[in-house]
N, C-alpha and C positions, 0 to 999 in steps of 0.2 A: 338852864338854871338862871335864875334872877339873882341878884346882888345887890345886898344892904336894902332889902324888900323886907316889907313886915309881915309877907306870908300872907295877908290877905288877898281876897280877888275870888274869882269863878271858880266855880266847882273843878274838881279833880284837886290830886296832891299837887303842893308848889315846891321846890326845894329852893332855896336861897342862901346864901354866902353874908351872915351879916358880922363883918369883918371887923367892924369895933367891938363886939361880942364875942370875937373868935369863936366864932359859932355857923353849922351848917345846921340848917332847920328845914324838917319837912312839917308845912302847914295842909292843913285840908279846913275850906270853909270858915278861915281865920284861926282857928285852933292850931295849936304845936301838938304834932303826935308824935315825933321823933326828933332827937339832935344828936351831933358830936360836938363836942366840944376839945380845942386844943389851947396849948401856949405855947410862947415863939420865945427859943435860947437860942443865942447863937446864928440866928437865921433858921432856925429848926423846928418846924410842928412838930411840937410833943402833944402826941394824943391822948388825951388824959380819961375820957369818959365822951359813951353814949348812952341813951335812957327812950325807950319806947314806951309809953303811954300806957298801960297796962288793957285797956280796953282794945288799945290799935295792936297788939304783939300776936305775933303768927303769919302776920302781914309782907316780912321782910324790908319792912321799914328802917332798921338799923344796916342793915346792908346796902339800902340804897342810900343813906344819908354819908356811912363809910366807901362808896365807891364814889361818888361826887366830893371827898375832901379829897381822895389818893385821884384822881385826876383832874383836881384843879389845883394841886402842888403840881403834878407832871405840867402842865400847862402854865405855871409860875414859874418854875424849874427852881422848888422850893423839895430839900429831901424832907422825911416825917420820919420820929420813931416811935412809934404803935405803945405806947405804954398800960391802955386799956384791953383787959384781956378778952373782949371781942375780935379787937381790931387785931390785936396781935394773931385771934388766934383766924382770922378771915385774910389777912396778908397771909399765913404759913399755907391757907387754902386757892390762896390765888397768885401762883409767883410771876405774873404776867405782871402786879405792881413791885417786884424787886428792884427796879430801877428809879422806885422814889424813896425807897427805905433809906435812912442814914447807917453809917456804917457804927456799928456797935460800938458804945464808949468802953473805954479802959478802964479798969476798976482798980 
């Protein structure tokens, strides 16, 4: 994965980390056909929203832009809490990332 990249470049998908965006972007051919999108409270990726390109979707492009934020918080040793209900519901399907999940706020 590239970082703070503008996704352009050579054929095949790119994914990139552009962090003043808080944003993970999968480009192909300069075009954005996937992202997630988070905000940071507390030291905490709240994941707010991903969006697949309607012509790119079937692809599994939201799950590869969702598994490259939950392992480059593991690798920040940054927690995330899934507020998007993709992610929430692709964390409850893979609990190999429970150990970047933040611990449930109190209500």
């Amino acid at each position: 994965m590239t970082q703070d990249n503008d996704g352009a470049g050579g054929p095949g998908p790119v994914l990139s980390h552009r962090t003043a965006e808080r944003r993970f972007v999968l480009t192909e051919n300069g075009t954005d056909l996937a992202h997630l999108e988070y905000v940071v409270r507390d030291g905490i990726w709240i994941i707010t929203h991903t969006f697949t390109e309607p012509a790119a979707r079937g692809r599994g492009l939201a799950a590869q832009v969702t598994r490259a934020a939950l392992d480059q918080a593991r690798t920040e040793q940054v927690r995330v809490r899934p507020v998007c209900p993709f992610v929430v519901d692709y964390v409850a399907a893979h609990p190999e990332y429970d150990d970047v999940l933040a611990p449930a706020r109190a209500v």
